[in-house]
N, C-alpha and C positions, 0 to 999 in steps of 0.2 A: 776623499782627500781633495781639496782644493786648494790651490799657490795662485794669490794673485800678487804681484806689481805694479806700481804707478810709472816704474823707470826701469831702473837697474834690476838681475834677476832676485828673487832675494834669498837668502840664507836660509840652505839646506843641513838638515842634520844628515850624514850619510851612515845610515843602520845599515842599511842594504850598500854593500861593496861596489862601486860604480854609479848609485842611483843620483846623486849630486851633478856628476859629471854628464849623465843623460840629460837630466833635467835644465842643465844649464846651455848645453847644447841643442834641446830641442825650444826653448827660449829663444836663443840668438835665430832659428831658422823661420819659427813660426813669425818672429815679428818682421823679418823681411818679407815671405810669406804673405802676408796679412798686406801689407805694403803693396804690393804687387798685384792683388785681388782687386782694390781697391781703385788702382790704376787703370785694371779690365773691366769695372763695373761704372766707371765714368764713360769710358769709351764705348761701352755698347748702348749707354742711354744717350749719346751724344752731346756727354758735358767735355767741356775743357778738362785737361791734367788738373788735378789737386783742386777740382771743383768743393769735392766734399770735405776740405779741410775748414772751411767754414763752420762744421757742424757736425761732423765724425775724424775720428781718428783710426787711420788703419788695422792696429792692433789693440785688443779691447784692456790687456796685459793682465790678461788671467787663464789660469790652464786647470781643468778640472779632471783628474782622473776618476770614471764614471766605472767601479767594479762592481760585477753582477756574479754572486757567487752561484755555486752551483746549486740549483732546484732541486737536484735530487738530497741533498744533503743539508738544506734549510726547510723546515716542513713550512708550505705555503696556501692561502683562504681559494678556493675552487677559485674561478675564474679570474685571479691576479696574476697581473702582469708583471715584466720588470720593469718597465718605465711606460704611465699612463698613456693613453693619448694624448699631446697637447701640439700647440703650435707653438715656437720658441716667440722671442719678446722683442729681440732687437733687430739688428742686420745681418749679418751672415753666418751661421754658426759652421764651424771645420768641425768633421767630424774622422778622428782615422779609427777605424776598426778594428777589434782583434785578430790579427793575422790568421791565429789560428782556430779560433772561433768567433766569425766575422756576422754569423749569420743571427736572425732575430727581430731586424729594422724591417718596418713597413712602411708604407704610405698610404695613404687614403685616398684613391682617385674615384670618381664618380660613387661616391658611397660605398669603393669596394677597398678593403685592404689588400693590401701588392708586395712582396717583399721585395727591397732593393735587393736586387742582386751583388752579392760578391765581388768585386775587381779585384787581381794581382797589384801590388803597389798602387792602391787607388785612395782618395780621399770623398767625403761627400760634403756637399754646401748646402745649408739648406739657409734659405730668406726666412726673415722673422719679420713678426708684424709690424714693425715699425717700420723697415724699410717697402714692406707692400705699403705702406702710408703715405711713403714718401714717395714713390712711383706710379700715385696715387690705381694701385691695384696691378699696373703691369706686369709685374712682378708678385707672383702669388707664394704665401706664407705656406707652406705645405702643414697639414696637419701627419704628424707620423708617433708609431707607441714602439715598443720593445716586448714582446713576445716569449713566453719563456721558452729556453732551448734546454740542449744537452753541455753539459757541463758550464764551467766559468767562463767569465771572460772579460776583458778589459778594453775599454775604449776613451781616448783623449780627446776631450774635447772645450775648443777655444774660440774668439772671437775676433771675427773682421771689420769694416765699417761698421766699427761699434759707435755709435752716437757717444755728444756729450750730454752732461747730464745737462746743463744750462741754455741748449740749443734749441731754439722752438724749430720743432720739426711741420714745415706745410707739403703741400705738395709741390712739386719740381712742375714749372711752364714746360718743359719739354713735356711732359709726361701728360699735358692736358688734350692737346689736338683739338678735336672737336665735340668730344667725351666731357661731362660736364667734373667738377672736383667732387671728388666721394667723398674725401674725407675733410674735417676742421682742424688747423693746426693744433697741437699738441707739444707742451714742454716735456723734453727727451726724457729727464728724470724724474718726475710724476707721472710718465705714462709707464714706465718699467716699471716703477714702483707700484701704481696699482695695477699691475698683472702678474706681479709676486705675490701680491696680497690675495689674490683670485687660487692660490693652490692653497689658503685657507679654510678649514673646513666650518669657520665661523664667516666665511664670505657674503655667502646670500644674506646672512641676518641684516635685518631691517630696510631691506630693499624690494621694493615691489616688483607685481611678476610683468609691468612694461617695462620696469627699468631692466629685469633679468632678459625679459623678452628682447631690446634691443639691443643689448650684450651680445647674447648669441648670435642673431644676424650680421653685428660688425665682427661676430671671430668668425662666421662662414664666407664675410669678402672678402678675409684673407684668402682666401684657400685655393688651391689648384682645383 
């Protein structure tokens, strides 16, 4: 299920008794939320307030509910997962977990997978590659999959310092020191655009194996 908005929240059909009024409610919270993230992630890079309104907007205004039904009760291919490996795409993804089935999330630190641990009322953040682009690498894009567990489970997930789509993204002078620039600027919405087309399974067609080979090396400088 996916509700995205440009503004306002939008129109919910309420099948399920109350699901409107959640929804609208966790709307109004996520986008200050998001605002507020935003505010913390200038200030640890040592930008001014509302540095990144130039080129990202707080809240990305879209909320995806991500259900993983239960594995024992969908018959599933030996070694599948619930959610691949991947590295997300943009800036900050919010991630809140199923309370009561929270478990499942990894990370990939030195070649090893790690499960995040569980928090009581906790949320996770994870950096996506454009924003390690943008911090040119200080900020590393974690690589993390979903695992299959014991029963279902649901988990909400949105976005922060989401880029615009028009904004050429380079890297931030703060973020250079004396470290040389890794990466080449980049338009915000041709670079999502082509790493949604990368979960095609017609991807690789017609590209050689340096252009695939230097693919992979710039998704490993994401990485933690």
């Amino acid at each position: 299920i996916a509700l995205a908005t440009a503004g306002a929240v939008p129109p919910v059909t309420d099948g399920v008794e109350g699901f409107a009024d959640a929804v609208e409610e966790y709307f109004a919270g996520v986008r200050g939320f998001c605002e507020q993230v935003e505010r913390v992630a200038e200030a640890a890079l040592g930008l001014p307030p509302l540095a990144f309104n130039g080129v990202a907007r707080g809240f990305s205004g879209g909320v995806r509910l991500a259900f993983y039904p239960d594995p024992e009760k969908r018959p599933r291919q030996q070694g599948q997962q619930r959610y691949g490996a991947h590295v997300d795409s943009g800036g900050i993804t919010v991630l809140s977990r199923d309370a009561v089935n929270p478990t499942g999330l990894e990370i990939l630190v030195d070649d090893e997978w790690l499960p995040v641990p569980p928090l009581a009322d906790s949320i996770v953040l994870n950096v996506g590659a454009l924003l390690s682009r943008y911090t040119n690498g200080r900020w590393k894009a974690a690589q993390h999959r979903v695992v299959n567990g014991g029963g279902q489970r649901l988990s909400i997930v949105t976005g922060c310092v989401s880029f615009r789509s028009d904004a050429v993204v380079g890297v931030l002078p703060e973020c250079v020191d004396e470290s040389e620039t890794k990466f080449e600027p980049v338009l915000a919405g041709e670079y999502i655009s082509e790493r949604a087309a990368m979960h095609r399974l017609d991807y690789t067609e017609g590209k050689t194996e340096e252009e695939l080979e230097q693919l992979s090396a710039e998704i490993r400088a994401y990485q933690v």
